[in-house]
NUFIMAR-6665 format. One record per atom (N, C-alpha, C, O): residue in three letters; x, y, z; atom name. Coordinates in nm, 2 decimals. Example, Ala and Ser with C-alpha at 12.3 -4.5 7.8 and 13.67 -1.06 7.14 Angstrom:
2
Ala, 1.32, -0.57, 0.78, N
Ala, 1.23, -0.45, 0.78, CA
Ala, 1.32, -0.33, 0.78, C
Ala, 1.42, -0.33, 0.85, O
Ser, 1.28, -0.22, 0.71, N
Ser, 1.37, -0.11, 0.71, CA
Ser, 1.29, 0.00, 0.79, C
Ser, 1.34, 0.11, 0.80, O
This chain:
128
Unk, -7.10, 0.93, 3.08, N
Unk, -7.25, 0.96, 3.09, CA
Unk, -7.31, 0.84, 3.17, C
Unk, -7.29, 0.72, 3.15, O
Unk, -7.38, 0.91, 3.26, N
Unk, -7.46, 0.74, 3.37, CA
Unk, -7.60, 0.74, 3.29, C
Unk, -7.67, 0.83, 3.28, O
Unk, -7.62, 0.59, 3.22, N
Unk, -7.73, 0.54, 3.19, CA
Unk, -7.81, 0.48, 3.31, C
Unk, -7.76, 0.41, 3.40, O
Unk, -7.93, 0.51, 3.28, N
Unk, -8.05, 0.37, 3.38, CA
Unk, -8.12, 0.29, 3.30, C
Unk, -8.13, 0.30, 3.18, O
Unk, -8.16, 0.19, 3.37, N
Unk, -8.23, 0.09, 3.29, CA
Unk, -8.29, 0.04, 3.36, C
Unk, -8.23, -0.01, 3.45, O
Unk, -8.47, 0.05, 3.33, N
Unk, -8.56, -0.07, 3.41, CA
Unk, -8.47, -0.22, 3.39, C
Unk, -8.39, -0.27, 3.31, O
Unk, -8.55, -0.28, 3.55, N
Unk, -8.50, -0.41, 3.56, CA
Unk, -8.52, -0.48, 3.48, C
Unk, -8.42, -0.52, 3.42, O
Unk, -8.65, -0.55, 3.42, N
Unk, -8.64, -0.59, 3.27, CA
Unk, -8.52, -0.60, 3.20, C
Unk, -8.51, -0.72, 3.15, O
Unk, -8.41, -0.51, 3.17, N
Unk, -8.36, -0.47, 3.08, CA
Unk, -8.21, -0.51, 3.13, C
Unk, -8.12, -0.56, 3.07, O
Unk, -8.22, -0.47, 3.28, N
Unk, -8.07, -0.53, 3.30, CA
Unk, -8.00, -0.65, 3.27, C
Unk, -7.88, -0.63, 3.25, O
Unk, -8.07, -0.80, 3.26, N
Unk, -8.03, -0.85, 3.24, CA
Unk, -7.99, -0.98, 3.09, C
Unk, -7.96, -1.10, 3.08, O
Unk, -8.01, -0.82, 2.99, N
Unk, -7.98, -0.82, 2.85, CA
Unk, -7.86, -0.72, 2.86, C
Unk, -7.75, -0.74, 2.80, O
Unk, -7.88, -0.63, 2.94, N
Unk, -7.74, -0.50, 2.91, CA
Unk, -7.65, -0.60, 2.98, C
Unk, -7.54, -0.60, 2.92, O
Unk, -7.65, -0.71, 3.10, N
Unk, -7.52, -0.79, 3.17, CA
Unk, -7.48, -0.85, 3.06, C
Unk, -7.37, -0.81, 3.00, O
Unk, -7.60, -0.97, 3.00, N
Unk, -7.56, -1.05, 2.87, CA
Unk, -7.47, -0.96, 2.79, C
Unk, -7.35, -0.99, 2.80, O
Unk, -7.49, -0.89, 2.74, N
Unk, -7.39, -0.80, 2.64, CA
Unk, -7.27, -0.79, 2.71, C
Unk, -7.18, -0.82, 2.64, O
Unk, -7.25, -0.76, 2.82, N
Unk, -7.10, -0.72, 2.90, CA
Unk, -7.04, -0.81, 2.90, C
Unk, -6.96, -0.78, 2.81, O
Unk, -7.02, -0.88, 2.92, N
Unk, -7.03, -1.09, 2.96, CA
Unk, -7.02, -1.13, 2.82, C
Unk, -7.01, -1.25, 2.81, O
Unk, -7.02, -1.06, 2.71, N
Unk, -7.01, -1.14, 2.59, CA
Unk, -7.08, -1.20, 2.49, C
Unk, -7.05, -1.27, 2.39, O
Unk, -7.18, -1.16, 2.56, N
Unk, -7.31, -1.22, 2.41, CA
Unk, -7.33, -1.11, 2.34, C
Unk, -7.38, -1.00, 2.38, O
Unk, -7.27, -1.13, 2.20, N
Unk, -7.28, -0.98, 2.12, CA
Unk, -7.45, -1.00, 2.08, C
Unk, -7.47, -0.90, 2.00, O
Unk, -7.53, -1.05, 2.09, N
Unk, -7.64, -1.04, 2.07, CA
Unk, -7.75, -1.00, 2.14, C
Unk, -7.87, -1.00, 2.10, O
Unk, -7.72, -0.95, 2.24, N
Unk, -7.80, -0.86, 2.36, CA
Unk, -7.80, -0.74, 2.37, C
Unk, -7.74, -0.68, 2.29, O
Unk, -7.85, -0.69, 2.45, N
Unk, -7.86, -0.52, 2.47, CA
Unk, -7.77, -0.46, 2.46, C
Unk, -7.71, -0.47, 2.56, O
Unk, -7.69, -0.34, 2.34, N
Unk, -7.59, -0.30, 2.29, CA
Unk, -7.63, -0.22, 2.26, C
Unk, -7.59, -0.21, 2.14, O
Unk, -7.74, -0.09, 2.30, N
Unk, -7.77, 0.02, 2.27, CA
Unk, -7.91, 0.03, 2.37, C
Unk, -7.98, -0.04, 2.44, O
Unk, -7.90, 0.18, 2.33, N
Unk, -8.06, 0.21, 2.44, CA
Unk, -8.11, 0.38, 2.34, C
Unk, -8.04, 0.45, 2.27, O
Unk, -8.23, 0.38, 2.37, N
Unk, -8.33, 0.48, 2.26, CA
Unk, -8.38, 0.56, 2.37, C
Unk, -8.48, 0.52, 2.44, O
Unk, -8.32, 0.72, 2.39, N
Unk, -8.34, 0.81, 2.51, CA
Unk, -8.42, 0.94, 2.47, C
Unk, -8.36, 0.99, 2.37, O
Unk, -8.51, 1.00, 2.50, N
Unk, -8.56, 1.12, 2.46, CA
Unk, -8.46, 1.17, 2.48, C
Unk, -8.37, 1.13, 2.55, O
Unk, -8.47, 1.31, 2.40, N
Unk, -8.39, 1.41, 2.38, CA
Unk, -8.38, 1.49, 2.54, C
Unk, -8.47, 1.51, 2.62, O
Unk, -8.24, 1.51, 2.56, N
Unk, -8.23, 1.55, 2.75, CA
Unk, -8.28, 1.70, 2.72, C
Unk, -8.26, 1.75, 2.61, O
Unk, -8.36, 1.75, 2.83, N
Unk, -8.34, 1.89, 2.88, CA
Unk, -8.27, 2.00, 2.84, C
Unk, -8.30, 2.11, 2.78, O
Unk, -8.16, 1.93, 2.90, N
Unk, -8.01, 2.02, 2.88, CA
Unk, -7.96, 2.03, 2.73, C
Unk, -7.91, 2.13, 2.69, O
Unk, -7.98, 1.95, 2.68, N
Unk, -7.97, 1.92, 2.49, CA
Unk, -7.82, 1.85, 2.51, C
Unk, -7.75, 1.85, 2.41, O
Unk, -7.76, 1.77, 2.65, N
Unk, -7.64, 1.70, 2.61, CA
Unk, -7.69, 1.57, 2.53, C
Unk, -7.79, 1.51, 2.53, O
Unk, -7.56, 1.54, 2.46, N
Unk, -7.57, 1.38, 2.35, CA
Unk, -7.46, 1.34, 2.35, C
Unk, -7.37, 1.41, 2.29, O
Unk, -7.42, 1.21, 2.41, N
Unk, -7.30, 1.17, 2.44, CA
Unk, -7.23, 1.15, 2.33, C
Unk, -7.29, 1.11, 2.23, O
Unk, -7.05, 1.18, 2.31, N
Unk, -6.98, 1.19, 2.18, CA
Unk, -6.91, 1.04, 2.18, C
Unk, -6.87, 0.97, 2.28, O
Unk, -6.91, 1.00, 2.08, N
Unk, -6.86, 0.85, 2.04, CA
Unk, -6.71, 0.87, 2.10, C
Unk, -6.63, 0.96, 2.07, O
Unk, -6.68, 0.78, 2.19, N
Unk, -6.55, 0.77, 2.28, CA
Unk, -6.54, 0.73, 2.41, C
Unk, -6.45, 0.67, 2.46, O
Unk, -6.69, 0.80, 2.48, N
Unk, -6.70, 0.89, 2.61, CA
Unk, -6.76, 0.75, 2.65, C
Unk, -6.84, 0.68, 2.60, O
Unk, -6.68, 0.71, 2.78, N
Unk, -6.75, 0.62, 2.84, CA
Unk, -6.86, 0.63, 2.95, C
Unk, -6.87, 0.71, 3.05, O
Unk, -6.95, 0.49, 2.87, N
Unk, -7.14, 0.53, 2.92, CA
Unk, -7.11, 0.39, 3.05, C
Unk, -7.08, 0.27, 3.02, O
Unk, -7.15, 0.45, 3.20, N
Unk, -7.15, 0.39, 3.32, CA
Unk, -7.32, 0.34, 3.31, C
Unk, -7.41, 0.42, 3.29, O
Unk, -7.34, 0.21, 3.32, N
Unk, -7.46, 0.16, 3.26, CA
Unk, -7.52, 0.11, 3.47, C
Unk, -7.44, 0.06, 3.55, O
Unk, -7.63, 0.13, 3.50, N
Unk, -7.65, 0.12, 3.57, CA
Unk, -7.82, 0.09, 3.58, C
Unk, -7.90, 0.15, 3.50, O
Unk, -7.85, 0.01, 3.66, N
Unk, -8.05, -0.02, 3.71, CA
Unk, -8.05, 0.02, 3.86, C
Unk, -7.96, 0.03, 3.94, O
Unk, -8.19, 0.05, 3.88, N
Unk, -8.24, 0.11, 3.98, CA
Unk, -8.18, 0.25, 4.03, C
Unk, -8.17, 0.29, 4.15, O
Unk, -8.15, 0.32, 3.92, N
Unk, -8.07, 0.45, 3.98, CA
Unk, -8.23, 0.53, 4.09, C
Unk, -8.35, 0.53, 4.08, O
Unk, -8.12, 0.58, 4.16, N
Unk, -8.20, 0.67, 4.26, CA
Unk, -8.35, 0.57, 4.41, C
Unk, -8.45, 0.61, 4.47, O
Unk, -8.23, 0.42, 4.40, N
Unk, -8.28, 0.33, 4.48, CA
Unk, -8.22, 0.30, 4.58, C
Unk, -8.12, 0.36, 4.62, O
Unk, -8.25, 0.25, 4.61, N
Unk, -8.16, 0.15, 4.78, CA
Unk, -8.10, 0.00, 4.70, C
Unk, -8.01, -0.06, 4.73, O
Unk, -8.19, -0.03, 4.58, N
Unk, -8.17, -0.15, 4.49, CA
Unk, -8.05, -0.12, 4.38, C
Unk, -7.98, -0.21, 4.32, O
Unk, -8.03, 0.05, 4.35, N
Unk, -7.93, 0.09, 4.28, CA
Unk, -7.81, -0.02, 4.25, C
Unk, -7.75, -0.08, 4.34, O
Unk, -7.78, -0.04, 4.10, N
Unk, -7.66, -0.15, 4.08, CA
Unk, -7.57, -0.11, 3.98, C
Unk, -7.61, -0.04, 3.89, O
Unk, -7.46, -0.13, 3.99, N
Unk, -7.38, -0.09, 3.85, CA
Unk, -7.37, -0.23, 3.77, C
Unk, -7.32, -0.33, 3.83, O
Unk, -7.43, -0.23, 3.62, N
Unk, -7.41, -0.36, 3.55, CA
Unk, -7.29, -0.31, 3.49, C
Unk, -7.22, -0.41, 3.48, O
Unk, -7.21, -0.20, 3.45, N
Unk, -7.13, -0.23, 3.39, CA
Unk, -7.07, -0.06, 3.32, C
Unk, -7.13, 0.04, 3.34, O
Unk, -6.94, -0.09, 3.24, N
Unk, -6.94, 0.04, 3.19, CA
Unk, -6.87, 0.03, 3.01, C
Unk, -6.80, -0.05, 2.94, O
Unk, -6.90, 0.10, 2.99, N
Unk, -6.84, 0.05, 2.83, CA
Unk, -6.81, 0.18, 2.71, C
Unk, -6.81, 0.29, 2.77, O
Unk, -6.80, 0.18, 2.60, N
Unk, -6.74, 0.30, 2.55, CA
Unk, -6.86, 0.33, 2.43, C
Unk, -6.86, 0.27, 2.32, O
Unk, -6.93, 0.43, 2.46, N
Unk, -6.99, 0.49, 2.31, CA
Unk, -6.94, 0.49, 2.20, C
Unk, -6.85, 0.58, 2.19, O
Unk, -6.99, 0.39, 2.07, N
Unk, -6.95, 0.35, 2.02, CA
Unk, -7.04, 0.43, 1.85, C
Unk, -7.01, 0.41, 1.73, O
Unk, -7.15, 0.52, 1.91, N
Unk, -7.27, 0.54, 1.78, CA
Unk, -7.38, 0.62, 1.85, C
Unk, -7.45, 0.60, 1.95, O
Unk, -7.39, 0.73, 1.78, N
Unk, -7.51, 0.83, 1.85, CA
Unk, -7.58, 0.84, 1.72, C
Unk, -7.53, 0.90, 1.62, O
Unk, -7.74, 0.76, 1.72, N
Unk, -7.81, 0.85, 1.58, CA
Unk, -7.95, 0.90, 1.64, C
Unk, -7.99, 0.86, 1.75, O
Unk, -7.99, 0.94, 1.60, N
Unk, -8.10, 1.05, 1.59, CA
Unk, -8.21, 0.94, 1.52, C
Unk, -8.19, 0.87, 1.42, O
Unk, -8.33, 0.96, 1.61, N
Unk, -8.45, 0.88, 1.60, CA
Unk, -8.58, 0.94, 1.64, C
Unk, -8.59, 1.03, 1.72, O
Unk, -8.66, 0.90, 1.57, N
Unk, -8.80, 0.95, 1.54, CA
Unk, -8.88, 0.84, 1.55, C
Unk, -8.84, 0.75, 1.48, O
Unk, -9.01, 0.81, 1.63, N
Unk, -9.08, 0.69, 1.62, CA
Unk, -9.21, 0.74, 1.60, C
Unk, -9.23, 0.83, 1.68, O
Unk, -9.31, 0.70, 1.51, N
Unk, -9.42, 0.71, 1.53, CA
Unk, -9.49, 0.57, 1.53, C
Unk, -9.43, 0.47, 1.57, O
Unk, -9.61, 0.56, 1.49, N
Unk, -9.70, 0.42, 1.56, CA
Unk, -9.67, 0.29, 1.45, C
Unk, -9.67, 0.17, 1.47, O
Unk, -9.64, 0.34, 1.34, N
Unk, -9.61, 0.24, 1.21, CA
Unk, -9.45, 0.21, 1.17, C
Unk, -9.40, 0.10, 1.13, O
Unk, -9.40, 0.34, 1.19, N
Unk, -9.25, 0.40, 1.14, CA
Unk, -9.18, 0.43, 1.19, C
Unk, -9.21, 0.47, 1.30, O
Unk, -9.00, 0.43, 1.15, N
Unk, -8.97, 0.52, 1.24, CA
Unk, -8.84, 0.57, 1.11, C
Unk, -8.82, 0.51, 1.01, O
Unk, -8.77, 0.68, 1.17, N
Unk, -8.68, 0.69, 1.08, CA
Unk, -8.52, 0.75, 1.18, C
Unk, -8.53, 0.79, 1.30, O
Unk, -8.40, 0.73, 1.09, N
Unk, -8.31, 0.72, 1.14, CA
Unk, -8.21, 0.84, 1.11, C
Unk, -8.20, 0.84, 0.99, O
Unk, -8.17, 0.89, 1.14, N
Unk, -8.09, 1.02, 1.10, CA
Unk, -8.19, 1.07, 1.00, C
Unk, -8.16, 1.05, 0.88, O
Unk, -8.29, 1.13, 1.02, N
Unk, -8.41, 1.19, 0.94, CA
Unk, -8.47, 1.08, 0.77, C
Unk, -8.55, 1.10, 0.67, O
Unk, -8.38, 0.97, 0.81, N
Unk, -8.41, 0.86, 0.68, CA
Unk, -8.50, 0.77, 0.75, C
Unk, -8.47, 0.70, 0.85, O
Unk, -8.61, 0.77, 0.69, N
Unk, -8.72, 0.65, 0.71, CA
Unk, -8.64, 0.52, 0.69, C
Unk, -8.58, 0.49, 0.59, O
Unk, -8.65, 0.46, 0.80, N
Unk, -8.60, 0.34, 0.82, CA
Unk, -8.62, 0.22, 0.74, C
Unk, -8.74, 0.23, 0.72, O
Unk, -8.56, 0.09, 0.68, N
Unk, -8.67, -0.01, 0.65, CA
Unk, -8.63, -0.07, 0.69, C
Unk, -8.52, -0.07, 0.75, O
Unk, -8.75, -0.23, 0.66, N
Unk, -8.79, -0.31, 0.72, CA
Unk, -8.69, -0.37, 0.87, C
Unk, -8.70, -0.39, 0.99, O
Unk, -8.59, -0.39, 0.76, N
Unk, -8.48, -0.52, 0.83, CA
Unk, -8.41, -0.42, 0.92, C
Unk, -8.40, -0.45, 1.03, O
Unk, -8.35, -0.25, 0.87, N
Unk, -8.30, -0.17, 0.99, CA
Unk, -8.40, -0.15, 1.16, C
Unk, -8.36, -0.15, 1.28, O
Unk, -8.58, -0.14, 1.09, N
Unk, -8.59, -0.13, 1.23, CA
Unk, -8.60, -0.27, 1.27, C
Unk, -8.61, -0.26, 1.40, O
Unk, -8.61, -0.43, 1.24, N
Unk, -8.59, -0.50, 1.32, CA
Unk, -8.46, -0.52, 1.37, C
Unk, -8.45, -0.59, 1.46, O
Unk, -8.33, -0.45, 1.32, N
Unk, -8.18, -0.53, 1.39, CA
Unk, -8.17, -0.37, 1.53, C
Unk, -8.11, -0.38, 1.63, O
Unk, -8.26, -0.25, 1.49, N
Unk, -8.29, -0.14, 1.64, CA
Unk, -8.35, -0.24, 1.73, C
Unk, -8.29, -0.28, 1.83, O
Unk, -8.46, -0.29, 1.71, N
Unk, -8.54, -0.41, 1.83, CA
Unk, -8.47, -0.47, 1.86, C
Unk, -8.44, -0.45, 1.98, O
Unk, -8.42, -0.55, 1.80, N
Unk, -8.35, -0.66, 1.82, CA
Unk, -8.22, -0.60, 1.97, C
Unk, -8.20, -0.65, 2.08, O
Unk, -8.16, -0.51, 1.91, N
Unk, -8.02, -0.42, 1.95, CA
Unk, -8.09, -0.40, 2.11, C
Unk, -8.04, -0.40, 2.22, O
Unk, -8.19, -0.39, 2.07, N
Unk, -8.27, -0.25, 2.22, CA
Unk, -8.33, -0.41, 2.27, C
Unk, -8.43, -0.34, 2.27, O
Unk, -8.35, -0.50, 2.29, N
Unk, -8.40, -0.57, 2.38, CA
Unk, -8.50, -0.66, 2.33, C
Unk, -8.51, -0.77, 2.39, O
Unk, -8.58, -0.64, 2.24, N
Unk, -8.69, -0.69, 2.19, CA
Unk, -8.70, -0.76, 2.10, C
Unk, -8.60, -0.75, 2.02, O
Unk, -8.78, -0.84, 2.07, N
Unk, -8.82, -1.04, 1.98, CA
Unk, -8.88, -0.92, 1.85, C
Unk, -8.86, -0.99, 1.74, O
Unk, -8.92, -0.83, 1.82, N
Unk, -8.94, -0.80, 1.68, CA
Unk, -8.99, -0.62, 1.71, C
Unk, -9.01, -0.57, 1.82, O
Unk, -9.00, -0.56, 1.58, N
Unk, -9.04, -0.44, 1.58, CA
Unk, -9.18, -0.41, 1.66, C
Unk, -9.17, -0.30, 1.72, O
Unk, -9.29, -0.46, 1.67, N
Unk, -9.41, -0.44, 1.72, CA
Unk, -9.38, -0.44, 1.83, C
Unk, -9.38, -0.33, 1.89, O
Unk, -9.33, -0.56, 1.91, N
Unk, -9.31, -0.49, 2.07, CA
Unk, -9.23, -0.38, 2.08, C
Unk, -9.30, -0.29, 2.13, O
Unk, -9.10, -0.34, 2.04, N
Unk, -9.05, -0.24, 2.01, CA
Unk, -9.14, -0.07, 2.01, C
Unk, -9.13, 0.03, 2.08, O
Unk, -9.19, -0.09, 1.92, N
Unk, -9.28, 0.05, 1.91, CA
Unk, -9.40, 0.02, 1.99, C
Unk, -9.46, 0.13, 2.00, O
Unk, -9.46, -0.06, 2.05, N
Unk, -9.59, -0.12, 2.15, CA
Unk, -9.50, -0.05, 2.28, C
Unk, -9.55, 0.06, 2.30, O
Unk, -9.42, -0.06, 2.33, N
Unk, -9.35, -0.02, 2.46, CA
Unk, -9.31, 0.13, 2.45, C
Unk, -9.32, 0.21, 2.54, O
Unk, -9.27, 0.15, 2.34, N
Unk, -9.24, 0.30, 2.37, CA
Unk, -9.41, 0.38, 2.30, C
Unk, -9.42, 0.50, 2.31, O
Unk, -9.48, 0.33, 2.27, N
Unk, -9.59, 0.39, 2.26, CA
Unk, -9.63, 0.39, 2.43, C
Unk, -9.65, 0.50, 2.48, O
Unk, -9.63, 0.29, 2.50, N
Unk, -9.67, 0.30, 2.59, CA
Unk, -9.61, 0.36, 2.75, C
Unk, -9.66, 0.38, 2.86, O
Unk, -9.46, 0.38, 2.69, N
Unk, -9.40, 0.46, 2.82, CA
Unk, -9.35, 0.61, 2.79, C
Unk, -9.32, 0.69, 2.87, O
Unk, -9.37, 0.62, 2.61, N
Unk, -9.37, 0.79, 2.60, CA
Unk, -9.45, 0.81, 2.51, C
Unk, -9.46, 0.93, 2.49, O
Unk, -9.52, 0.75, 2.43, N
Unk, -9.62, 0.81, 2.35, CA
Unk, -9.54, 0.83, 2.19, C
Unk, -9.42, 0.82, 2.16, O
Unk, -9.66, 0.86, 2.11, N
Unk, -9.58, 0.93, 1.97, CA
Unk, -9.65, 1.06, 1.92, C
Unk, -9.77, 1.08, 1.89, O
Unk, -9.52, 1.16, 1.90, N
Unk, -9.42, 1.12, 1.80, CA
Unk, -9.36, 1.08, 1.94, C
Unk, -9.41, 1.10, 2.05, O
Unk, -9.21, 1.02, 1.91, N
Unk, -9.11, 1.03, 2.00, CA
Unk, -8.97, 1.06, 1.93, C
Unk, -8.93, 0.98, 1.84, O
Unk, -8.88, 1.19, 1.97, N
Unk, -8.80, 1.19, 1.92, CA
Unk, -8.66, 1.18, 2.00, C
Unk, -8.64, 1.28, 2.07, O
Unk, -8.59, 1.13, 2.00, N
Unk, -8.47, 1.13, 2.08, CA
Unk, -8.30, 1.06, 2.03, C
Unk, -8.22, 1.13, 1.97, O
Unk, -8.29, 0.96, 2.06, N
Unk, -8.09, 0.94, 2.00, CA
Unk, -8.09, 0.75, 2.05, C
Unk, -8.15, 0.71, 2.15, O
Unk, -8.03, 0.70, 1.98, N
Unk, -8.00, 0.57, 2.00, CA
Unk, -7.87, 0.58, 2.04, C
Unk, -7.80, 0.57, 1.94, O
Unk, -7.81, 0.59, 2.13, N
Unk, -7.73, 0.50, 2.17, CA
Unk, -7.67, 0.41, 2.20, C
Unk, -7.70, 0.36, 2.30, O
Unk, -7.54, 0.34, 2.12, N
Unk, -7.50, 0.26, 2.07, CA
Unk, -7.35, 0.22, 2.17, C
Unk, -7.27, 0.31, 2.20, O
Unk, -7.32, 0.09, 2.23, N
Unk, -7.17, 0.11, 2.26, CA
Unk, -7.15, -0.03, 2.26, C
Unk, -7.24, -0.10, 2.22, O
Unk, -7.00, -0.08, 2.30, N
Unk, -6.91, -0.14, 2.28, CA
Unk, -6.85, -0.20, 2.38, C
Unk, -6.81, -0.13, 2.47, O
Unk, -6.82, -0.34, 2.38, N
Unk, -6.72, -0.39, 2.52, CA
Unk, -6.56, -0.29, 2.46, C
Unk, -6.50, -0.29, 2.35, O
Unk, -6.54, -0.20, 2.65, N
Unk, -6.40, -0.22, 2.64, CA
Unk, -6.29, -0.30, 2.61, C
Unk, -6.28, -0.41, 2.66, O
Unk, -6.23, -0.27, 2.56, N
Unk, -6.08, -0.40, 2.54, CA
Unk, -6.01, -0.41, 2.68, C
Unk, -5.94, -0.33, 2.75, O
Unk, -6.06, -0.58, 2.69, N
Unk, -5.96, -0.59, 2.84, CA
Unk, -5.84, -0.59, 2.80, C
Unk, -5.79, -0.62, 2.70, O
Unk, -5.79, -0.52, 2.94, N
Unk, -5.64, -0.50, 2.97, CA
Unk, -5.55, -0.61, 2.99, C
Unk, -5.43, -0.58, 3.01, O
């Protein structure tokens, strides 16, 4: 599956590839169109600026965790379980962000709430 990622972001998904297990290791996608949801195995081609002349490949790695997410303005919950405190700060944390508030502040502001879609979870391949 080819992921995109604003620039912002790319250079938390490199950190992660490169070995900082503490960077971007997952990504939070509305629900596709098509109703595809990538299956834990299937390797996710992680890429910025798709559909640019700036287009880059950061990297590729193996889905490792698909859960089902719900965000509203206060809350959010996780496989239809309301989340707490400490799960949704280690999702922020996971997705790019210094704490829960920016977290739900950005996706209030690039999709709105409710928002329902799938986290996305993956893993460095094992070098060969």
């Amino acid at each position: 599956m080819l992921i995109g990622f604003k620039s912002q972001f790319a250079p938390l998904v490199e950190a992660y590839l490169n070995g900082d297990d503490n960077a971007k290791h997952q990504t939070v996608r509305a629900i596709r169109k098509e109703g595809y949801v990538p299956k834990v195995g299937e390797t996710l081609y992680l890429y910025t600026g798709l559909r640019t002349k700036k287009s880059r490949k950061l990297g590729d790695d193996v889905c490792a965790e698909v859960l089902e997410i719900e965000l509203e303005e206060c809350w959010f919950t996780i496989n239809g379980q309301i989340a707490s405190y400490l799960q949704q700060q280690e999702i922020a944390i996971r997705d790019g962000f210094n704490c829960v508030a920016n977290f739900l502040n950005w996706f209030q502001s690039n999709h709105g709430f409710p928002f329902h879609g799938h986290i996305i979870r993956w893993e460095r391949k094992p070098k060969k």
